[in-house]
One Martini backbone bead per residue (centre of mass of N, CA, C, O) as a GRO file, in nm:
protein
  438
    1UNK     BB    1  -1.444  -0.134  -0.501
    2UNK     BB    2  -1.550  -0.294  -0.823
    3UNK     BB    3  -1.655  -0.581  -0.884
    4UNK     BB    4  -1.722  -0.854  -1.060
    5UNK     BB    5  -1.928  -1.026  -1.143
    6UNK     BB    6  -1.921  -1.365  -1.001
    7UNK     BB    7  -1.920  -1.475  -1.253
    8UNK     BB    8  -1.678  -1.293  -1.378
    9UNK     BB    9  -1.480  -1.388  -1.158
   10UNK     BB   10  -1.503  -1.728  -1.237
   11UNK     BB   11  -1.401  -1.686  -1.486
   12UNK     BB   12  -1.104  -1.561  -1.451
   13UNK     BB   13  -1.011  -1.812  -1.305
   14UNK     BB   14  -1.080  -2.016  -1.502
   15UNK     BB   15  -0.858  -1.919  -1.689
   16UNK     BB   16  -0.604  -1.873  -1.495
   17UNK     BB   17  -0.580  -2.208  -1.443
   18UNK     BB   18  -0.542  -2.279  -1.773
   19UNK     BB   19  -0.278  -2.080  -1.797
   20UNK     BB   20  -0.139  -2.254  -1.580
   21UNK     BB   21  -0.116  -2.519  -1.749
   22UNK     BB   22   0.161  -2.713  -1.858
   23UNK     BB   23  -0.007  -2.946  -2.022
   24UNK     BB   24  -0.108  -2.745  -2.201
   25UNK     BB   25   0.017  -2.499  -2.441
   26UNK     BB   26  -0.253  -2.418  -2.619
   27UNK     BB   27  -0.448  -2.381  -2.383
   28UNK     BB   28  -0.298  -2.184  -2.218
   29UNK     BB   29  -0.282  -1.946  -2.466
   30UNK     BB   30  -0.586  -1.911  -2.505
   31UNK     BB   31  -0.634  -1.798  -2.203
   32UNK     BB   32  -0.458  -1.603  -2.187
   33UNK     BB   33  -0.584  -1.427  -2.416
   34UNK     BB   34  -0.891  -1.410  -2.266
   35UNK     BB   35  -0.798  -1.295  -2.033
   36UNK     BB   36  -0.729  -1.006  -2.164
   37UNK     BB   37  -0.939  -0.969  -2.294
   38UNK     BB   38  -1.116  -0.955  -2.018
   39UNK     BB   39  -0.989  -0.693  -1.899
   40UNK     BB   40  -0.987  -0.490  -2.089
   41UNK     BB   41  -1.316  -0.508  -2.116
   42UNK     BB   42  -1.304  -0.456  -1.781
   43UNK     BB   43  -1.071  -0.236  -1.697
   44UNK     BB   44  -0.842  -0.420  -1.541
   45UNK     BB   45  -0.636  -0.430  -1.340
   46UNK     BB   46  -0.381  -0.613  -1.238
   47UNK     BB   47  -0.447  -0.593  -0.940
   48UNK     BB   48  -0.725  -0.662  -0.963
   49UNK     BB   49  -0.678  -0.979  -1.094
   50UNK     BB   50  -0.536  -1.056  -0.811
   51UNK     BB   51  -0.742  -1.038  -0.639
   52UNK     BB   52  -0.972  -1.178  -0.748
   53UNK     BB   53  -0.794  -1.479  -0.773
   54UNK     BB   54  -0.773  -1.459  -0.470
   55UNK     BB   55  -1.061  -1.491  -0.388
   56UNK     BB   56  -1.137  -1.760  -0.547
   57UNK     BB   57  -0.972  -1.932  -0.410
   58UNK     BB   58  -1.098  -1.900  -0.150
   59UNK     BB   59  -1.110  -2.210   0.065
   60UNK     BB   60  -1.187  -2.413   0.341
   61UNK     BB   61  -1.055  -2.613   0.240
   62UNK     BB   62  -0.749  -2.447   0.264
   63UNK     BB   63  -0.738  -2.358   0.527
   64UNK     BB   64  -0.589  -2.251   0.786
   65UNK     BB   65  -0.712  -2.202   1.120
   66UNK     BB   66  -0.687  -1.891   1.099
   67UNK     BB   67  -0.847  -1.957   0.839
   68UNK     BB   68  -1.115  -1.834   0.816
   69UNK     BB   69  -1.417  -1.737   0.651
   70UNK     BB   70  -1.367  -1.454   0.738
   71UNK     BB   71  -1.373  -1.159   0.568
   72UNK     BB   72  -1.265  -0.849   0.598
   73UNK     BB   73  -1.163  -0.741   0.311
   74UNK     BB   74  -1.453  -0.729   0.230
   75UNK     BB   75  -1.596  -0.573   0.428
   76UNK     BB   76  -1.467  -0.327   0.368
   77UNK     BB   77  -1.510  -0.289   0.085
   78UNK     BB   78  -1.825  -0.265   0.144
   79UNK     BB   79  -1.803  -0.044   0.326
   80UNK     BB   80  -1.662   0.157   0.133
   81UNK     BB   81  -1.894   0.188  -0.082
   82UNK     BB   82  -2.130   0.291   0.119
   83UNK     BB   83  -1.985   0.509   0.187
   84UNK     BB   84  -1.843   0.656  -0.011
   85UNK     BB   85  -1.525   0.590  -0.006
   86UNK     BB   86  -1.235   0.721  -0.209
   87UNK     BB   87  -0.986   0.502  -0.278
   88UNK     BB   88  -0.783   0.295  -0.400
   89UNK     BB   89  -0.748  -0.001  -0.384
   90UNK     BB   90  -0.462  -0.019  -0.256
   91UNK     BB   91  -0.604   0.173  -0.012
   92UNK     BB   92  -0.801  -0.040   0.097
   93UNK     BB   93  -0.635  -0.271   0.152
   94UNK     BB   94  -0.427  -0.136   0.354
   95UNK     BB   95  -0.663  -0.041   0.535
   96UNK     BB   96  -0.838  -0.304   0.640
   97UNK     BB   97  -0.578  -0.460   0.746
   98UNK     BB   98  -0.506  -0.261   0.948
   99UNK     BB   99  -0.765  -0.320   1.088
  100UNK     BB  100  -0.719  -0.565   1.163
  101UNK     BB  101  -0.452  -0.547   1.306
  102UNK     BB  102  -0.586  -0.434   1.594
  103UNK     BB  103  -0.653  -0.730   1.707
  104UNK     BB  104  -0.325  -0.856   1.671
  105UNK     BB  105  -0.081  -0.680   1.719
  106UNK     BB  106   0.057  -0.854   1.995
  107UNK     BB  107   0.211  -1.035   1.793
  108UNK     BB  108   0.417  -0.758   1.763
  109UNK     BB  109   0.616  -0.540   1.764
  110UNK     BB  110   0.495  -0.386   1.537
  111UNK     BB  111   0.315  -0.044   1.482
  112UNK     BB  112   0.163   0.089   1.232
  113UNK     BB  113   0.076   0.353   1.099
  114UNK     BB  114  -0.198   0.562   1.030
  115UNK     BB  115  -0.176   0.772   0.734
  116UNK     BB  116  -0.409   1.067   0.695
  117UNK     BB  117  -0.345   1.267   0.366
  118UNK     BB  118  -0.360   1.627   0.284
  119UNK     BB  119  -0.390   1.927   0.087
  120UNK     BB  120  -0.720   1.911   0.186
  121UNK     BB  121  -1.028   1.947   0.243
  122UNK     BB  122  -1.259   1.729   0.162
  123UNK     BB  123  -1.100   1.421   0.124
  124UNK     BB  124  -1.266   1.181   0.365
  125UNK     BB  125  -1.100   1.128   0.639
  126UNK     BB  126  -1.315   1.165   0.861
  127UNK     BB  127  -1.469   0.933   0.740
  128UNK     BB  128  -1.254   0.720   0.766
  129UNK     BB  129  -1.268   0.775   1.102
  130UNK     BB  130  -1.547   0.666   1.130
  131UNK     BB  131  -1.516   0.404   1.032
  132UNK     BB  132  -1.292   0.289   1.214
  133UNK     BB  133  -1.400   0.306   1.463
  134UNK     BB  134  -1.650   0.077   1.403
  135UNK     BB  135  -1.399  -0.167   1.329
  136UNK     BB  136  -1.191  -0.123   1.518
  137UNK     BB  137  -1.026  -0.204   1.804
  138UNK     BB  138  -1.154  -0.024   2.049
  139UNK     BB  139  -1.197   0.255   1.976
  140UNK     BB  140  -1.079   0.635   1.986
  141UNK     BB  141  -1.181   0.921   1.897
  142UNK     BB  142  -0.998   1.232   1.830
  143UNK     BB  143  -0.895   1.601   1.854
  144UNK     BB  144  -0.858   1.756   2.084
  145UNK     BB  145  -0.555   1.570   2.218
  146UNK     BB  146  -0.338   1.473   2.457
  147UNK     BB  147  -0.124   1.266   2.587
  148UNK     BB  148  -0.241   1.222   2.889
  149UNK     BB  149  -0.507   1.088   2.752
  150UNK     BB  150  -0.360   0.870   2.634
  151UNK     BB  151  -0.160   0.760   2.854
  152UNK     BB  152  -0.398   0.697   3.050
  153UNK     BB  153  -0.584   0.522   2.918
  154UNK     BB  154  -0.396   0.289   2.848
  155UNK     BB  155  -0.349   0.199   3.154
  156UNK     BB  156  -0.660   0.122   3.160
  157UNK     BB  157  -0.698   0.049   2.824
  158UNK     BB  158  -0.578  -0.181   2.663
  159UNK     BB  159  -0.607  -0.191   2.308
  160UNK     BB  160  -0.611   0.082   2.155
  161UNK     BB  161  -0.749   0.247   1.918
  162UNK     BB  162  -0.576   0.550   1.799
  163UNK     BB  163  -0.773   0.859   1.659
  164UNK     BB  164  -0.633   1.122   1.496
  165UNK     BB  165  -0.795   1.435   1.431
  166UNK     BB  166  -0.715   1.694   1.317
  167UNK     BB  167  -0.411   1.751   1.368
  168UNK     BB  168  -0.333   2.044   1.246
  169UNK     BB  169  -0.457   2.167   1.483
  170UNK     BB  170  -0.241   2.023   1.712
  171UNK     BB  171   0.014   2.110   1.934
  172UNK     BB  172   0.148   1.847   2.017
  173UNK     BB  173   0.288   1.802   1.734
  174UNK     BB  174   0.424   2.056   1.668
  175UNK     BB  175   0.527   2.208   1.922
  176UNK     BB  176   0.722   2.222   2.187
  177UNK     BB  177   0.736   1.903   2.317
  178UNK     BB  178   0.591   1.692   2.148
  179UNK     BB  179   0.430   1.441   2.287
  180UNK     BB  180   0.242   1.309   2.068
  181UNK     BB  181   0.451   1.241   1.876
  182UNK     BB  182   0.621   1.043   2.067
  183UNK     BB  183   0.409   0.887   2.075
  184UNK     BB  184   0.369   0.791   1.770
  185UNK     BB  185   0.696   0.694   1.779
  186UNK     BB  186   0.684   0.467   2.029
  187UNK     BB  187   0.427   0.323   1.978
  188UNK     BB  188   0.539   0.138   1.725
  189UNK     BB  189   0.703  -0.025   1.997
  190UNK     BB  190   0.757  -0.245   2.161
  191UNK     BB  191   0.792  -0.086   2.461
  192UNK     BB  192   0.681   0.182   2.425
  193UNK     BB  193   0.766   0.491   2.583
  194UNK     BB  194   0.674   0.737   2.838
  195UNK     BB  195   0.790   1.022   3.054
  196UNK     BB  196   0.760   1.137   3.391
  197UNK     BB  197   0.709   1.377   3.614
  198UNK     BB  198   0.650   1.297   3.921
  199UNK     BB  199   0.721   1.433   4.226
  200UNK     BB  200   1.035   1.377   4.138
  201UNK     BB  201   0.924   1.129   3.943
  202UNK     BB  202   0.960   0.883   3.728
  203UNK     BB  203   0.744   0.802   3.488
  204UNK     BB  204   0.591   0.550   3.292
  205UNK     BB  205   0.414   0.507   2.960
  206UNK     BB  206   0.270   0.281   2.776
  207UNK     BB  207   0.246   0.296   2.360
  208UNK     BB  208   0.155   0.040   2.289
  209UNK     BB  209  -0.091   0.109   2.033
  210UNK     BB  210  -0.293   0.150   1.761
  211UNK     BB  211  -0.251   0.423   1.543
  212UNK     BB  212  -0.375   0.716   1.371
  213UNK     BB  213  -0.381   1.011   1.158
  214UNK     BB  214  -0.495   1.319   1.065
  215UNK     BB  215  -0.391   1.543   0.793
  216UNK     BB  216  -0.310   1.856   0.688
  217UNK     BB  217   0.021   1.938   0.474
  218UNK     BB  218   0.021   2.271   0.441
  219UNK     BB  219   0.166   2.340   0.676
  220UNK     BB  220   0.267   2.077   0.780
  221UNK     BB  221   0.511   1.819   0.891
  222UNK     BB  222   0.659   1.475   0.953
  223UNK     BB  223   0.900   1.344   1.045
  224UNK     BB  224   1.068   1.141   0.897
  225UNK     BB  225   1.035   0.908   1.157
  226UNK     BB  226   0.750   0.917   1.140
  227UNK     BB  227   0.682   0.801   0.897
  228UNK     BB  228   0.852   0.534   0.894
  229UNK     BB  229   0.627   0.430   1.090
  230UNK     BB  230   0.437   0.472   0.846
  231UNK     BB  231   0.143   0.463   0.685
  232UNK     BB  232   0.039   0.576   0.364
  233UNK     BB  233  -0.264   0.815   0.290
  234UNK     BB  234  -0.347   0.962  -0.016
  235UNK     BB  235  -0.570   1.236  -0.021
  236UNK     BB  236  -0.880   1.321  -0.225
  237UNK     BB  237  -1.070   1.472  -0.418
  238UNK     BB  238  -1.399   1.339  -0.463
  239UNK     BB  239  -1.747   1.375  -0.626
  240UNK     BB  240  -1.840   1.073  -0.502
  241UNK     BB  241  -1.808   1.189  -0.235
  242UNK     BB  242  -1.931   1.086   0.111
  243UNK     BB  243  -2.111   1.168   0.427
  244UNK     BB  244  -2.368   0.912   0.504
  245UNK     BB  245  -2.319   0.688   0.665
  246UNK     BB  246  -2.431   0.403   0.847
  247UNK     BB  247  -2.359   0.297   1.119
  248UNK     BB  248  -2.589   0.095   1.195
  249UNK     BB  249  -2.501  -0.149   1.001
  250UNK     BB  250  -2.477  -0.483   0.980
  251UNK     BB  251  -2.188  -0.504   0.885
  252UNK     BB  252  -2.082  -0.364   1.195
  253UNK     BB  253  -2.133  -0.642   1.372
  254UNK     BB  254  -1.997  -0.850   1.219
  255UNK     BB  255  -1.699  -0.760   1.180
  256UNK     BB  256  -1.657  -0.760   1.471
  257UNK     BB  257  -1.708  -1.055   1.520
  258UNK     BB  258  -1.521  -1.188   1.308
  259UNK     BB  259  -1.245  -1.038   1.443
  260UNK     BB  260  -1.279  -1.181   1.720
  261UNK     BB  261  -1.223  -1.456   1.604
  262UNK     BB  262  -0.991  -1.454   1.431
  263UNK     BB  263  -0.818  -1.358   1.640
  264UNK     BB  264  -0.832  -1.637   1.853
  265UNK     BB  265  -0.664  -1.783   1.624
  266UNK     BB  266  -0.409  -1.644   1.536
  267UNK     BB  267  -0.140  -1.701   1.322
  268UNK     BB  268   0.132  -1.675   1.222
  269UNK     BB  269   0.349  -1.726   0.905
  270UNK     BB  270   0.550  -1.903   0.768
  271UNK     BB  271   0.801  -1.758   0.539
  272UNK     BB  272   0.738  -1.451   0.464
  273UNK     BB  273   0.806  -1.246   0.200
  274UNK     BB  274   0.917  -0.954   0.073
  275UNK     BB  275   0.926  -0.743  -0.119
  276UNK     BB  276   1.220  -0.581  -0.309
  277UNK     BB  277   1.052  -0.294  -0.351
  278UNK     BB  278   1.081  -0.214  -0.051
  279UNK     BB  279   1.168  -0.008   0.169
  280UNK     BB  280   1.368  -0.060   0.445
  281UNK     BB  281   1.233   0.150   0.613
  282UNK     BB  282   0.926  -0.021   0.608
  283UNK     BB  283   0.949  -0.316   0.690
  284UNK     BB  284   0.799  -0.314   0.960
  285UNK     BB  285   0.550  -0.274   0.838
  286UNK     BB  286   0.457  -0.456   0.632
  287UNK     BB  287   0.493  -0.704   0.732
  288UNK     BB  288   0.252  -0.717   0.920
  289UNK     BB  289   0.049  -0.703   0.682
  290UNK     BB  290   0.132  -0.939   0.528
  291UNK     BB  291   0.091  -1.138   0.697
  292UNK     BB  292  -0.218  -1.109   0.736
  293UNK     BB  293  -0.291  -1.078   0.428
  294UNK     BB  294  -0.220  -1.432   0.407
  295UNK     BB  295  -0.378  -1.540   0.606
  296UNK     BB  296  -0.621  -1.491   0.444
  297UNK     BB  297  -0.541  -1.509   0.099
  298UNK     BB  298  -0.349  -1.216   0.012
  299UNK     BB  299  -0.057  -1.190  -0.085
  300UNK     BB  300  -0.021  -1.052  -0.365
  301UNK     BB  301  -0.204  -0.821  -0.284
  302UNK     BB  302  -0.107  -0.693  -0.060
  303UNK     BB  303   0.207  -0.674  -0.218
  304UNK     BB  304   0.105  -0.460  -0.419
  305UNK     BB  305  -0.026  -0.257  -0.254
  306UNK     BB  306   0.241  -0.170  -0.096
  307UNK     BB  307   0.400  -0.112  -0.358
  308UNK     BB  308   0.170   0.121  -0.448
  309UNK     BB  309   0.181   0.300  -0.157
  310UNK     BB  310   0.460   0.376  -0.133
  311UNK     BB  311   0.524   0.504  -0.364
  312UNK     BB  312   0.314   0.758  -0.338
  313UNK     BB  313   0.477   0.842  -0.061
  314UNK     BB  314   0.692   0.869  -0.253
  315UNK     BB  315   0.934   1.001  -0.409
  316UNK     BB  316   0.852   1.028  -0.742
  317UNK     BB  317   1.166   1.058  -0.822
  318UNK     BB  318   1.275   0.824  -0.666
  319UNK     BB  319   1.127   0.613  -0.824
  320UNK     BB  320   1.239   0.673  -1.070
  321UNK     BB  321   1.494   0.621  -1.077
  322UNK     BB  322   1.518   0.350  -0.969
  323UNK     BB  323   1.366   0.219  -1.216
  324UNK     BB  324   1.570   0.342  -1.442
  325UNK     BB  325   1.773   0.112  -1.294
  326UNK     BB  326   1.656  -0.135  -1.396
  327UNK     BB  327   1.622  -0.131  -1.697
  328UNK     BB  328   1.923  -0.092  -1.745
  329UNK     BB  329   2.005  -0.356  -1.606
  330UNK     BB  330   1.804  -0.579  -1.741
  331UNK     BB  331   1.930  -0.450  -2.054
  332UNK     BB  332   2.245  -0.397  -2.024
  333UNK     BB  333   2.232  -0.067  -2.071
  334UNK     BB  334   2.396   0.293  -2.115
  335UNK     BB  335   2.186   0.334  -2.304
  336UNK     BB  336   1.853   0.537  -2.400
  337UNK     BB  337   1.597   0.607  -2.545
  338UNK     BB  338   1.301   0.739  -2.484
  339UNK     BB  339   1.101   0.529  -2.626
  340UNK     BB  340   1.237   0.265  -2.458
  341UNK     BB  341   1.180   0.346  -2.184
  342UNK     BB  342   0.913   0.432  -2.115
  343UNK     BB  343   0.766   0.114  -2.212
  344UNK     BB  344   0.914  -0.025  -1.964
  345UNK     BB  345   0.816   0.177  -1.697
  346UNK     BB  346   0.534   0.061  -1.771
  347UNK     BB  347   0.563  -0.239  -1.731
  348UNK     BB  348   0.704  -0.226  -1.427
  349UNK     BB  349   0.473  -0.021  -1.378
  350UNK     BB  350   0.146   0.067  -1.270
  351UNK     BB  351   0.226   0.388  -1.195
  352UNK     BB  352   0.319   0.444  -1.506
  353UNK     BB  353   0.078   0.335  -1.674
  354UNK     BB  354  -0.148   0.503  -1.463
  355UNK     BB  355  -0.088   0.807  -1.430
  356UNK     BB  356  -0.147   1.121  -1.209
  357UNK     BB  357   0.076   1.280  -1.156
  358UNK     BB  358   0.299   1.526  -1.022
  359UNK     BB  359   0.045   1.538  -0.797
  360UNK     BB  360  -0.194   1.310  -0.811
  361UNK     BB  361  -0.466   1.504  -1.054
  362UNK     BB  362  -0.495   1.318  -1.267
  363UNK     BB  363  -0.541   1.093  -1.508
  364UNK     BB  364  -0.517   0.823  -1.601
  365UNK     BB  365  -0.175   0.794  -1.760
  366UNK     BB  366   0.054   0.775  -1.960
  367UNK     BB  367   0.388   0.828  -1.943
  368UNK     BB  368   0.571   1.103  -2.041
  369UNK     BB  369   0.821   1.280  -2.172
  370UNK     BB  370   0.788   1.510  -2.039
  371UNK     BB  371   0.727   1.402  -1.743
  372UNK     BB  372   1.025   1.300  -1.728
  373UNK     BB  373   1.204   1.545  -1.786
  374UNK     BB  374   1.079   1.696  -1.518
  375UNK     BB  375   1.179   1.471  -1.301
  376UNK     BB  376   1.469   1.535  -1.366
  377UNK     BB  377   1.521   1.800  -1.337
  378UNK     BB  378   1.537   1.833  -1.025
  379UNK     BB  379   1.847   1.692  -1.096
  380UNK     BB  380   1.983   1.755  -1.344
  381UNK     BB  381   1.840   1.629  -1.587
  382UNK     BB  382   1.887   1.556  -1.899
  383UNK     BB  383   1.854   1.543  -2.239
  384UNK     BB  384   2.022   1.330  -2.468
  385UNK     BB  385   2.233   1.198  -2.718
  386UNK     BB  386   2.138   0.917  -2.893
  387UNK     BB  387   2.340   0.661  -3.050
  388UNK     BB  388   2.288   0.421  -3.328
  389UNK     BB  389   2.254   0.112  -3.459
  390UNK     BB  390   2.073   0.053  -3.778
  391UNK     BB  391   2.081  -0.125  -3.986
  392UNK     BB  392   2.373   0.013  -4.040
  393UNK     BB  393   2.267   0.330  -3.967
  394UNK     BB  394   2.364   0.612  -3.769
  395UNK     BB  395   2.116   0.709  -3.488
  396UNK     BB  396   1.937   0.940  -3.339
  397UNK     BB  397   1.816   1.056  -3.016
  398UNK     BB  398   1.674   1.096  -2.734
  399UNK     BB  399   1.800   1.040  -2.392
  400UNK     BB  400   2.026   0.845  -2.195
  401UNK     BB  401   2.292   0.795  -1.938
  402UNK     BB  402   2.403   0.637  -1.713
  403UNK     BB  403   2.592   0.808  -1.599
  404UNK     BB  404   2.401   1.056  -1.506
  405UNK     BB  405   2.316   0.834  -1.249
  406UNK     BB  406   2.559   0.758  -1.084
  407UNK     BB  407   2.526   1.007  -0.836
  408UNK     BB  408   2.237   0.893  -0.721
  409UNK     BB  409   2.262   0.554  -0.704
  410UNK     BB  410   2.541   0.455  -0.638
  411UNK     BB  411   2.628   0.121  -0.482
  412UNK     BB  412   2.357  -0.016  -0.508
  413UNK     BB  413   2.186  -0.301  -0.535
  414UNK     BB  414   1.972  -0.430  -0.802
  415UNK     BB  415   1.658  -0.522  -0.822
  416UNK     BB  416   1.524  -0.718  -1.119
  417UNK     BB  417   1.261  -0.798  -1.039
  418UNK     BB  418   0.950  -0.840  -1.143
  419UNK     BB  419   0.654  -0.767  -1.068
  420UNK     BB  420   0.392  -0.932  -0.835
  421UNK     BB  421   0.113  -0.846  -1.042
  422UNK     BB  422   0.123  -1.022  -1.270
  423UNK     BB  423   0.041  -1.284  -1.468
  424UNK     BB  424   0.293  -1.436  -1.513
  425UNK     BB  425   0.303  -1.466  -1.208
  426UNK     BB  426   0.094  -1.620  -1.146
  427UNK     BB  427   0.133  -1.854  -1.351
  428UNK     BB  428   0.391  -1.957  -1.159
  429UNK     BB  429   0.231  -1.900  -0.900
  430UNK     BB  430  -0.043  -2.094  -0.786
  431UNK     BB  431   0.015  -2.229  -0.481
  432UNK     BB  432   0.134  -1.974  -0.342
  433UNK     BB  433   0.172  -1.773  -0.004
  434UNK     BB  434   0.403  -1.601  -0.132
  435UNK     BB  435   0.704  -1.513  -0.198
  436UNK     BB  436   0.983  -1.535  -0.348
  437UNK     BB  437   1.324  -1.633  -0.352
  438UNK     BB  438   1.652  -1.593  -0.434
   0.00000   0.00000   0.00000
C-alpha cells in the first residue's frame, strides 16, 4: 500500500482538520471541496483518506500509555512494499494488526485465525507467511505437520505463534479423525484443548494459541465452524508480486523490538463499539483486532478494513441482499428502478463502487445492473416493471419490489447506518476514539 508524500499526507489532514470545524461554515465547506477534488486527483479511496488522516493525527502527547511511538502497522505496511506482498489495503491493515496481535493475544479469551486462502497456487500466501514468520511472537512455521507436533510443542513453549503452510496438502485438515483441524478450531478460545488417550489415561493438551493456515481451496474446504473462527485472506495472482525478499532487513529486527515493548505496556481499551456491518458470527475475531487497531490510533481504518475483508470472505449475493435491504429500508420504499439502486449500493458500500467481479479477478468498476441481475438469479429473483409517477405521468423501468426479497430477509431488525469510513463520518467524528453508538 503506497501512502502519498509525507507532505501530502499533511495537506490532506489539514484539509480535513479545516473541513471539520463547524465555526466557519464557509470555510468549512471550501475545504471539503480542496479535500476531495485533492482524493480524486491522487485516486485515493475513502479507505486511504481514512487512514492517511488516521495516521497523521497519530501524536505522542496524544497517546494513552499502552500506545507508544512504535507503529507495528507502518512497519508492516513499509515491509509489504519491500516484500512486494500483494494484498489490497485492506487485507494488509488486518494482516499487520493480526500479527500485532501474537503479542498480545493473552489478554483475549479468543485468537482469530488467520486464513491465507486461494484458488490457485501462486499467489503469494508462502511468501507471506514467510514474511509472518520473521515478525510475528514466536514464530513456527511447519508444512507437513501433525497435530501431535502442534500440541507437544505448545506445552513445552507456551504463546507460540503457528504458521501452517500449504494446508491443502495435509491430511490432518481434512481426512479420518482431522485432529489438526480439532486444534485450529478448539485453539480459537482461551482454555481450549484436545484430549488423548494415552496408557489408557485421557491426557489433555491446551491449545491456546495464534494460528495461521495457508491453503488453495480447490479441491478442499473447511468447516463452516472452523471459517467463523477465522480471519479471511483471500489472495490472488498479480504480476508485480515476488519472493524475493531479505528476510535479514533491519525493519524486522525493529518491529520485533517495538512489539516487545508495545506487548509490555498494553493495555485493553474501554468503550470500544465494533460496526454494526459486522456478521455477529464473527465478532469475536474483530473485537480483537479492532481493540488493538484502536489502541495503536487507527479505530476507524481497523473498522473499515473489518468490514471490508469480511465482505470480501463472505458470500458476495448474501452482502448484496444485505445491502440491497438497507438501501430499501433508509429510502422508506417498496420498490426502486435498478438506476436509482445501482447508485445507492456504490455510495453505501466502497465494494459496490469499486467492484472486481462476481469472482474477484476483474479490475476495479462500479457494479453494472448486469453483475446485479446475474448475483439476483441465483436467489431465483429477477427484475420486474416497476411503475412510478414522474411529473404527473406514468412511466416504467426495470426494477425491484421489496415483496421479492423479503423470504430471504427474514424478520431481522436492519441497521440503516452509513459506513464508517467516508468523509462525512470523519467530519462529524474528529476526537473520537472508537465507533459511535446509536
Amino acid at each position: 500500500m503506497r501512502r502519498p508524500p509525507d507532505d501530502i499526507c499533511k495537506r490532506i489532514h489539514d484539509l480535513w482538520a479545516r473541513a471539520s470545524d463547524p465555526s466557519n461554515e464557509h470555510e468549512s465547506a471550501f475545504a471539503r471541496t480542496k479535500l476531495r477534488e485533492l482524493q480524486i486527483e491522487l485516486g485515493l479511496s475513502n479507505f486511504m483518506l481514512t487512514y492517511i488522516i488516521e495516521r497523521e493525527q497519530k501524536a505522542p502527547s496524544k497517546l494513552e500509555p499502552s500506545r507508544i511511538e512504535f507503529d507495528p502497522i507502518e512497519i508492516m505496511l513499509d515491509l509489504f512494499e519491500l516484500a512486494r506482498i500483494k494484498l489490497t489495503p485492506e487485507q494488509e491493515i488486518v494482516t499487520a494488526v493480526w500479527v500485532g496481535h501474537s503479542y498480545v493475544f493473552h489478554h483475549y479469551r479468543h485468537t482469530p485465525r488467520l486464513l491465507l486462502r486461494s484458488r490457485e497456487g501462486g499467489c503469494g500466501k508462502t511468501a507471506l507467511m514467510s514474511l509472518i514468520e520473521v515478525t510475528a511472537a514466536n514464530a513456527l512455521k511447519l508444512d507437513d505437520v501433525s497435530a501431535a507436533v502442534i500440541y507437544n510443542y505448545l506445552s513445552d513453549n507456551p504463546g507460540t505463534t503457528f504458521l501452517i503452510d500449504n494446508g491443502e496438502r495435509n491430511p490432518a485438515l481434512w481426512s479420518g479423525e482431522q485432529l489438526l483441524l480439532n486444534i485450529y478450531e478448539h485453539g480459537h478460545r482461551e482454555r481450549g484443548r484436545v484430549s488423548r488417550l494415552i496408557n489408557r489415561q485421557p491426557v489433555f493438551y491446551p491449545c491456546f494459541a495464534p494460528l495461521a493456515l495457508a491453503y488453495i481451496e480447490r479441491d478442499v474446504q473447511l468447516s463452516s465452524e472452523a471459517l467463523e473462527r477465522s480471519t479471511i485472506i483471500d489472495m490472488v495472482k498479480n504480476r508485480e508480486g515476488r519472493d524475493e525478499f531479505d528476510y535479514g532487513h533491519p525493519l524486522i529486527p525493529a518491529f520485533r523490538v517495538g512489539a516487545h515493548g508495545f506487548a509490555e505496556t498494553f493495555k485493553r481499551p474501554k468503550n470500544v463499539s465494533l460496526p454494526k456491518e459486522l456478521d455477529c458470527r464473527f465478532l469475536d475475531n474483530w473485537r480483537v483486532l479492532i481493540e488493538i487497531g484502536t489502541v495503536l490510533g487507527y479505530p476507524r481504518t481497523i473498522g473499515a478494513a473489518a468490514i471490508a475483508v469480511q465482505g470480501t470472505a463472505e458470500n458476495v449475493v448474501d452482502v448484496l441482499l444485505h445491502h440491497i435491504r438497507r438501501v430499501f429500508d433508509q429510502k422508506k420504499v417498496d420498490e426502486m428502478w435498478t438506476r436509482d439502486l445501482l447508485p445507492e449500493l456504490h455510495q453505501l458500500w466502497e465494494g459496490w463502487s469499486a467492484f472486481c467481479g462476481i469472482d474477484g479477478r476483474k479490475d476495479p468498476h462500479k457494479l453494472t445492473a448486469r453483475e446485479l441481475n446475474k448475483m439476483l438469479w441465483v436467489k431465483h429473483i429477477i427484475p420486474t416493471t416497476v411503475w412510478r409517477y414522474i411529473d404527473g405521468e406514468r412511466r416504467s423501468n426495470n426494477g425491484f419490489r421489496r415483496k421479492q426479497f423479503q423470504h430471504l430477509w427474514g424478520a431481522e431488525s436492519e441497521d440503516t447506518r452509513t459506513q464508517s469510513n467516508n468523509i462525512r463520518y470523519l467530519t462529524q467524528h474528529k476526537e473520537s476514539t472508537g465507533y459511535t453508538q446509536d
